[in-house]
N, C-alpha and C positions, 0 to 999 in steps of 0.2 A: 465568438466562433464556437462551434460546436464539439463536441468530443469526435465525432466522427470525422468531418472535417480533420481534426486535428490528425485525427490518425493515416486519414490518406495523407498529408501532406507528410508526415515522418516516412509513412512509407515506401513515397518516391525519393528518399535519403537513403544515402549507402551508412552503414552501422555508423560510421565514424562522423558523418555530418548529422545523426539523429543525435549521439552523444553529447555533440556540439551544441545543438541547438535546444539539446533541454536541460543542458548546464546553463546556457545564455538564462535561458527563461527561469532558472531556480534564483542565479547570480540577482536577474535584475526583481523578483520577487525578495529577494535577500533584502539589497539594497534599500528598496522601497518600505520594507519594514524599520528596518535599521535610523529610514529617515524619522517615520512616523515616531522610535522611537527617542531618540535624538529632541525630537520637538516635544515629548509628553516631560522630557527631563527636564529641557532648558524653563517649560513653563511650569515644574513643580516645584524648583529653585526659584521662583520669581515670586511663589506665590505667597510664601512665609513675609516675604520685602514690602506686596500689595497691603495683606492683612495687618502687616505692622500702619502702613502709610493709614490705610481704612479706619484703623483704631485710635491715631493719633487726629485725626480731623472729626472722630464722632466726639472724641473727648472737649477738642476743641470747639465747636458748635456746643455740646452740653455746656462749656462753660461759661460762653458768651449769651447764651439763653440766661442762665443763673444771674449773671451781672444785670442784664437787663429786667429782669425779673426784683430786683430789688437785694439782692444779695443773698443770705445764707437765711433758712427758713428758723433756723436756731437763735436769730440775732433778733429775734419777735419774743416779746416778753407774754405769756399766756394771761387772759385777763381777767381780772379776780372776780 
């Protein structure tokens, strides 16, 4: 909706229903941020818990690579 629009429509409002109605529309921009950031928290709290999970299965994959790979590159004796 348009700003013009918007302003005929306050305008057919007596003072006390424009008050109202662009409290409403602050209230419910409030909110709507308030949710956004509610979600940016819950998933920056989460995110330390993922990167832990992430680091502990690359290690684990390296390590299962390593075993399969014939063990430790240090347990080879260099040849004369």
């Amino acid at each position: 909706m348009g700003i013009h629009a918007l302003s005929v429509m306050l305008e057919a409002l007596n003072r006390d229903a424009q008050h109202a109605t662009i409290a409403k529309f602050i209230q419910n921009e409030l909110d709507a941020e308030r949710e956004k950031l509610a979600l940016l928290h819950q998933q920056g709290s989460q995110q330390p818990e993922l990167l832990r999970e992430q680091g502990a299965q690359q290690f684990e994959l390296l390590r299962q690579q390593h075993a399969a790979a014939g063990g430790s590159m240090h347990s080879r004796r260099p040849e004369p």
